[in-house]
C-alpha positions as CSV (number, residue, x, y, z in Angstrom):
1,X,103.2,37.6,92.6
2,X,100.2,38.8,94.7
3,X,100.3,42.0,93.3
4,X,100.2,40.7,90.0
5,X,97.0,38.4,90.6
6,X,95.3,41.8,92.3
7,X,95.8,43.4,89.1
8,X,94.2,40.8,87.5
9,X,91.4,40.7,89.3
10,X,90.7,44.1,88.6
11,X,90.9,43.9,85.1
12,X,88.3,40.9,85.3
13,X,85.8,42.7,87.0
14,X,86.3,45.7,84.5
15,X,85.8,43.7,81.7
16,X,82.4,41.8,83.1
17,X,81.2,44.8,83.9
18,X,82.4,46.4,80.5
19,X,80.4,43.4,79.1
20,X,77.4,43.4,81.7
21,X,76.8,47.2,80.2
22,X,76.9,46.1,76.7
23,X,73.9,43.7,77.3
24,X,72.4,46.1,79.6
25,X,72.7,48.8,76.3
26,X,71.5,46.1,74.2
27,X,68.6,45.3,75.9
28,X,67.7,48.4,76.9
29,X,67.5,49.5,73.0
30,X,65.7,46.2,72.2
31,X,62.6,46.4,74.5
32,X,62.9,50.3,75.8
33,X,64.0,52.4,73.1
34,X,61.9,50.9,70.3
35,X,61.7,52.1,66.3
36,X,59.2,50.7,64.4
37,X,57.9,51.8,61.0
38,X,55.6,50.6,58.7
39,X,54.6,51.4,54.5
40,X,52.4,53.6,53.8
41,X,49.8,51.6,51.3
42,X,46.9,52.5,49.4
43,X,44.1,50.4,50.8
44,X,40.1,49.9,49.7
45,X,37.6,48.7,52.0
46,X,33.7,47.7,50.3
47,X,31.0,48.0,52.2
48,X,28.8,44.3,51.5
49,X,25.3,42.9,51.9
50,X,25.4,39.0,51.9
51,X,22.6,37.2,51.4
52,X,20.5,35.2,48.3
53,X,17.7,36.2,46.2
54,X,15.5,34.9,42.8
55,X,15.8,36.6,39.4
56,X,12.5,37.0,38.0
57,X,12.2,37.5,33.7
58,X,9.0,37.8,31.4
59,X,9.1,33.9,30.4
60,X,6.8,32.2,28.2
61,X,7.0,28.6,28.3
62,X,6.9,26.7,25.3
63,X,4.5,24.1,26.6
64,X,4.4,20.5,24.8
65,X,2.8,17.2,25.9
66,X,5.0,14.8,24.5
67,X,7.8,13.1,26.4
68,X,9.9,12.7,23.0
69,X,10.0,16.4,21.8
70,X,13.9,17.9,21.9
71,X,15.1,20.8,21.7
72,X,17.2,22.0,18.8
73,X,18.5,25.3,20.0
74,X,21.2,26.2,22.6
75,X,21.1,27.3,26.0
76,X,21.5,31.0,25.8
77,X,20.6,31.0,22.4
78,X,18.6,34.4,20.7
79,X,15.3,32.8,18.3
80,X,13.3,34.8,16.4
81,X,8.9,34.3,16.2
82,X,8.0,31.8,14.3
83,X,11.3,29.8,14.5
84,X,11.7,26.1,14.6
85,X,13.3,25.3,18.2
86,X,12.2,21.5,19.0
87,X,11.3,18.8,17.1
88,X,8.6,16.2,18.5
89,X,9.0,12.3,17.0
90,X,6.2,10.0,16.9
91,X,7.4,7.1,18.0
92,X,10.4,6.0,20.1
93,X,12.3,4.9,17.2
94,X,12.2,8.1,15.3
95,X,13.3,9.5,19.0
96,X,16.4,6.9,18.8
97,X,17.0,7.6,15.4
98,X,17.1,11.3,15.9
99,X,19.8,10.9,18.5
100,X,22.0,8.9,16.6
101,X,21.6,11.6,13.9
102,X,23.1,13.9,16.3
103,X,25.8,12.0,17.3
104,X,27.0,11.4,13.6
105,X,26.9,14.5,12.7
106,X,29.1,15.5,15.8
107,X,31.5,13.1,15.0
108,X,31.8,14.0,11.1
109,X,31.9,17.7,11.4
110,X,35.2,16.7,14.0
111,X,36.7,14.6,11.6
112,X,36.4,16.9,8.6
113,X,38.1,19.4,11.2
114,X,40.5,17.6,12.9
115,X,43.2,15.6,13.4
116,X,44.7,13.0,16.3
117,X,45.7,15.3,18.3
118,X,42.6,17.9,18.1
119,X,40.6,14.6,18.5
120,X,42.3,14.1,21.9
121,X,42.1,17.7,23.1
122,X,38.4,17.7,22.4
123,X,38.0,14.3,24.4
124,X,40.0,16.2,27.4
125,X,37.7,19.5,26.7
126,X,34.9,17.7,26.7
127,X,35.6,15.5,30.3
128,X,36.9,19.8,31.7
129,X,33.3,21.1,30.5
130,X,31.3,18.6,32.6
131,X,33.8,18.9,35.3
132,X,33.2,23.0,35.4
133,X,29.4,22.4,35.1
134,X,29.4,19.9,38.0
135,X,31.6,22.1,40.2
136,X,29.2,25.1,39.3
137,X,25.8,23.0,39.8
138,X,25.4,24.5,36.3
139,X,23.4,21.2,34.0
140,X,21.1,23.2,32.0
141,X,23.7,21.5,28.9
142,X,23.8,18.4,30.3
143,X,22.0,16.2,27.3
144,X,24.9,18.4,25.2
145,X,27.4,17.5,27.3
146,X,26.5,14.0,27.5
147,X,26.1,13.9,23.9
148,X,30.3,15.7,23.3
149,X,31.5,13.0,25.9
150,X,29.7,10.0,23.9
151,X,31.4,11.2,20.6
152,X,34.7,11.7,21.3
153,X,35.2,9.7,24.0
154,X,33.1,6.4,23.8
155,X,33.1,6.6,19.9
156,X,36.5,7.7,19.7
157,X,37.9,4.3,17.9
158,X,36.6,6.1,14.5
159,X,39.7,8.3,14.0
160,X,41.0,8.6,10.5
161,X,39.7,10.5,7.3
162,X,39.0,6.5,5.9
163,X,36.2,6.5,7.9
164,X,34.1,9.4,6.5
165,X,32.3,7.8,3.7
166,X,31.0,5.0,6.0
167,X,30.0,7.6,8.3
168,X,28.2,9.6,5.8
169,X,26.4,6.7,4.6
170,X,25.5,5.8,7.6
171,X,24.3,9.5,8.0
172,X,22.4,9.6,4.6
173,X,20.3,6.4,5.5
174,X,18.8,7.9,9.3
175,X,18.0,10.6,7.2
176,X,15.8,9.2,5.1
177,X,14.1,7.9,8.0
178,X,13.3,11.3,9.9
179,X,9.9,11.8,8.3
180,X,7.8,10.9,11.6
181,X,8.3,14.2,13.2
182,X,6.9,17.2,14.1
183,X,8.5,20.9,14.2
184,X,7.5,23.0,17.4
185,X,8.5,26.7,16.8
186,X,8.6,29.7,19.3
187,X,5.9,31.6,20.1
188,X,7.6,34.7,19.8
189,X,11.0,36.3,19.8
190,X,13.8,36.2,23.1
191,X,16.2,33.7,24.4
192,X,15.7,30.3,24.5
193,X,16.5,27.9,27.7
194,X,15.5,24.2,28.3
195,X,15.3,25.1,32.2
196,X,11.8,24.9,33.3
197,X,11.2,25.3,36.7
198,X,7.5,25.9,37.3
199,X,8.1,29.7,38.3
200,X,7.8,31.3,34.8
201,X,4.3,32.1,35.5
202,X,6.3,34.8,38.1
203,X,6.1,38.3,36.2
204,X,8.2,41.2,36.9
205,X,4.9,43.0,37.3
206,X,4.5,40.8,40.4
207,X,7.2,42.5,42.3
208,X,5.3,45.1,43.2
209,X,5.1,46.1,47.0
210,X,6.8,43.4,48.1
211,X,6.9,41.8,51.0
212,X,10.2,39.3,52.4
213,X,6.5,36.9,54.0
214,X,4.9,37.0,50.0
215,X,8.6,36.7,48.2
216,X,8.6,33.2,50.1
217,X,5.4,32.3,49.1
218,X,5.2,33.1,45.7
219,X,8.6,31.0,45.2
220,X,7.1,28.2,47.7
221,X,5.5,26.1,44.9
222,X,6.2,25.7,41.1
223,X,2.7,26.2,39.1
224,X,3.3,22.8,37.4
225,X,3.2,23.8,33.9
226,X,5.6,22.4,32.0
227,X,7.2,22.2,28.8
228,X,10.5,21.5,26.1
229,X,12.0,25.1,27.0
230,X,11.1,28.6,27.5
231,X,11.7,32.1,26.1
232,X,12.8,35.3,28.1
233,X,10.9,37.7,26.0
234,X,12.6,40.8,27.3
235,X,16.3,41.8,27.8
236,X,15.7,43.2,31.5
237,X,15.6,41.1,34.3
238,X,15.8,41.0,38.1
239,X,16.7,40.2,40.8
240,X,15.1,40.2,44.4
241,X,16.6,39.1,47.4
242,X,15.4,40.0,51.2
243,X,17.6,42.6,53.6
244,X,18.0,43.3,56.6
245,X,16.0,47.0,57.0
246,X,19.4,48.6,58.8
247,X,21.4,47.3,55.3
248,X,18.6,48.7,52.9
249,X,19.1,52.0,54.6
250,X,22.3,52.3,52.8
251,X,21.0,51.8,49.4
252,X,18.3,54.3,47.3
253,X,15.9,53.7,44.8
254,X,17.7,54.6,41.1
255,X,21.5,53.9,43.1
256,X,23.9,51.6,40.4
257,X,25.5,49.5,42.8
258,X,27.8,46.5,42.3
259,X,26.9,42.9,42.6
260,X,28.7,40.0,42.6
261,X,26.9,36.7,41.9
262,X,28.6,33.5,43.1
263,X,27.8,29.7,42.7
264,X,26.2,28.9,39.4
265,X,26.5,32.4,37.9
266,X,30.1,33.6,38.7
267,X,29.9,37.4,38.0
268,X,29.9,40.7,39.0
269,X,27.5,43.1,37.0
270,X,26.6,46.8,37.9
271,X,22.4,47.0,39.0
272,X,20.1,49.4,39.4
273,X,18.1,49.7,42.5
274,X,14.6,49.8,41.0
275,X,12.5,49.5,44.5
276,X,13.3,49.2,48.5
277,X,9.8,47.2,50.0
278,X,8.9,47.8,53.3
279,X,9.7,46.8,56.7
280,X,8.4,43.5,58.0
281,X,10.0,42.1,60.9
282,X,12.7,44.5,60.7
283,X,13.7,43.4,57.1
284,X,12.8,44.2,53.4
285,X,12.8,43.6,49.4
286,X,15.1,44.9,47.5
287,X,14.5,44.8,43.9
288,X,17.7,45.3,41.2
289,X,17.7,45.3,37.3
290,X,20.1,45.1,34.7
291,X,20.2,44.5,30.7
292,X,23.2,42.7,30.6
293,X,23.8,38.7,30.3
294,X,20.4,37.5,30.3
295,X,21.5,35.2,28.0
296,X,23.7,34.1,30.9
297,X,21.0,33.9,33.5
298,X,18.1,32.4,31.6
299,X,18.4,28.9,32.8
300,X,19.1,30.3,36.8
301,X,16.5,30.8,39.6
302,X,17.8,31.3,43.2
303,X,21.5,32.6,43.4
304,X,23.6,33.9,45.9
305,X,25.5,37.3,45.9
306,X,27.5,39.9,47.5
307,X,26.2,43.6,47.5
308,X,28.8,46.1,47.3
309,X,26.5,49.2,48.7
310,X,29.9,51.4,49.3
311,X,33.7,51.7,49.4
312,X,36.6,53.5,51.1
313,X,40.2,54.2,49.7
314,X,43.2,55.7,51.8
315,X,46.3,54.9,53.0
316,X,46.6,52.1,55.8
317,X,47.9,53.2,59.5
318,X,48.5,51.2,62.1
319,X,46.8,52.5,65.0
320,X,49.7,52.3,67.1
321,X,50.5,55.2,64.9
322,X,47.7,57.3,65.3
323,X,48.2,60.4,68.1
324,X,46.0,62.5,69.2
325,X,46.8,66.0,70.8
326,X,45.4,68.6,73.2
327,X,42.9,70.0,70.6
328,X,41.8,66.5,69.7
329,X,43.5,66.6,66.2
330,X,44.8,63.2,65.1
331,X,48.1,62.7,63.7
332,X,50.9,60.6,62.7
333,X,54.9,60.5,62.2
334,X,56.7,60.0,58.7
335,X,60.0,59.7,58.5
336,X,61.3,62.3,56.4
337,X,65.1,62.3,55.7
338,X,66.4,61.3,59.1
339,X,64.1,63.4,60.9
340,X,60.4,62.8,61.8
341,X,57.8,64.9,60.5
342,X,54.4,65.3,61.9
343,X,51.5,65.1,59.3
344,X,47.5,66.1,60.6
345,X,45.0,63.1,59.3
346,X,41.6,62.5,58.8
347,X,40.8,59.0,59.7
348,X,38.2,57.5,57.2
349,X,37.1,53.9,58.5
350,X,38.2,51.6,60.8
351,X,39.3,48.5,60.2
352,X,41.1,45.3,62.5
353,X,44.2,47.0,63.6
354,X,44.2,49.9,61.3
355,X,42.4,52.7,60.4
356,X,42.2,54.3,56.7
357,X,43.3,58.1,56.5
358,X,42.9,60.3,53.6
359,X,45.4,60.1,51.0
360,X,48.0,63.3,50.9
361,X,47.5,63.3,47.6
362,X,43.9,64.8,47.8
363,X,45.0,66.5,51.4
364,X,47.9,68.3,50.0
365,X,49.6,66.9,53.3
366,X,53.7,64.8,52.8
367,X,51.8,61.4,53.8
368,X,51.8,60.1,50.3
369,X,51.7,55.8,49.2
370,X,55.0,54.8,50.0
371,X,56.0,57.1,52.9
372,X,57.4,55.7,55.5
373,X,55.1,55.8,59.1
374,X,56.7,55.9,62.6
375,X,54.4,53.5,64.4
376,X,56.6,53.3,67.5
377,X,59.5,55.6,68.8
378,X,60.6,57.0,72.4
379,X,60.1,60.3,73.3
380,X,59.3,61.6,69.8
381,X,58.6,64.6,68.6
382,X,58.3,67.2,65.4
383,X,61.6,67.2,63.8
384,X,63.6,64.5,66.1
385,X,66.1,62.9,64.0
386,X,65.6,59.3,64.4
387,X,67.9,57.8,61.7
């Protein structure tokens, strides 16, 4: 009986230890003998100036004294010389008349058009429209807008085709009464907007030697002229915004760089550096120009954007990854196979954790988008097999 309970005693501590072991493997492997690997992505980085600026246009204002002239063109709009683009009524009723003469005809054009359930998606596009413009800070439409909401919302009890002849006849008797007006008509050709600010008076040939103390001044005050809307009289436009003098130094006079408007005017157009001022406090000028979207930036003073003066593309590493040898060469480990391979990089740019190497592709070297990098192994080497 002893004998049996000695040999079972022995067999119990066999077994723990049998089991001890295993842990003692298993941890061991867990936090000694580590393997980790990561992708191998294709990765951009831009280079950005933030900051905020003023677009400057040859503007003429189209200058009125009356407080019941409206404009009959839209935002945006191209008018030729000689053009009608406001109207001017005598007297307040011919002003009220004119506006219920715009709402008629809104409403008859939409039922000729149109039916019930157009009617209601055009009630729900025009509530979105204001919404968007709102959220933007975008009310250079806003009498339009008000005007689209009135109609089909407020005036939406008139639904039906039975309607139409009321409305027209409604429509034929303002008409008749529309003969106290007066037609105001552009000065010359360009795009019309009903934005005046006071700062059309601000040329693109004032942008010359530019300083970031005179930008602030000239944009300080608005000259106090006035009027029912303005024309850009010339498809290139710019913008100015103030630097720091260590960002400028990236960017040179005749460079097409990317920039990416936020707020307001949501968009990203390519520029051309047309002039780098100089230094003043240990900051600058920088003028831009483009020929695109004026149409989109007539009614828009001061915006904000993001300056994309550079980029980098390669493939993401870890920096855990990155090894460095006797001759100061830097290199990482791919898995290839079951073995690991070890590929020479050139690191690019530096980012958080990582750093961007060149792609194989234009190295010739195995370290290719979707390899597989070694970020962590023991006692690795050239040619270990490690799976």
């Amino acid at each position: 009986m002893k004998r049996s309970d000695f040999y079972i005693r022995i067999i119990t501590v066999v077994l723990f230890l049998a089991v001890a072991s295993y842990i003692g493997v298993y941890i061991y492997n867990a936090t000694i003998n580590t393997y980790v690997t990561a992708p191998a992505i294709i990765f951009t980085v831009e280079e950005t100036i933030s900051g905020s600026g003023y677009i400057v246009r040859s503007e003429a204002v189209i200058e009125d004294s009356s407080l019941m002239a409206l404009p009959i063109m839209s935002e945006g709009e191209k008018v030729a010389s000689g053009q009608v683009v406001a109207v001017e009524y005598q007297s307040r009723a011919a002003l009220e008349t004119a506006s219920q003469l715009r709402a008629l005809r809104m409403r008859i054009s939409q039922l000729e058009s149109s039916d019930d359930e157009m009617v209601e998606a055009a009630c729900v596009e025009s509530v979105m429209e204001l919404s968007a413009a709102t959220r933007r800070g975008n009310l250079s439409n806003l009498d339009e807008l008000k005007l689209k909401i009135e109609t089909n919302i407020f005036a939406g009890g008139v639904s039906s085709d039975s309607n139409l002849p009321e409305l027209r006849a409604q429509l034929e008797a303002l008409e008749s009464k529309t003969e106290d007006v007066r037609a105001i008509h552009a000065p010359a050709s360009g795009v019309f907007s009903q934005v005046v600010d006071g700062f059309e008076n601000i040329s693109p040939g004032d942008l010359a030697d530019m300083s970031p103390s005179r930008l602030d001044r000239l944009f300080s005050s608005p000259s106090g002229v006035y009027g029912v809307g303005k024309l850009v009289t010339e498809f290139k436009w710019y913008f100015v915004t103030v630097m720091e003098a260590s960002d400028a130094a990236h960017v040179s006079v005749g460079q097409q760089i990317l920039v990416r408007f936020s707020g307001a005017y949501n968009e990203a157009l390519d520029m051309k550096v047309e002039n780098i001022g100089k230094r003043e406090d240990g900051k600058c000028v920088a003028r831009l120009s483009c020929e695109l979207g004026v149409h989109q930036v007539a009614a828009l003073r001061h915006l904000r954007a993001d300056i994309v003066t550079g980029s980098v593309t390669g493939i993401r590493v870890p920096k855990e990854a990155i090894n460095l040898d006797d001759d100061a060469a830097t290199f990482v480990y791919i898995q290839t196979g079951a073995r690991a391979e070890r590929v020479n990089v050139e690191i690019l740019y530096e980012t958080g954790d990582s750093y961007l190497v060149r792609d194989g592709a234009e190295s010739g070297s195995p370290l290719r988008a979707g390899s597989t990098i070694i970020v962590k192994a023991n006692g690795l080497y050239d040619g270990k097999i490690v799976a």
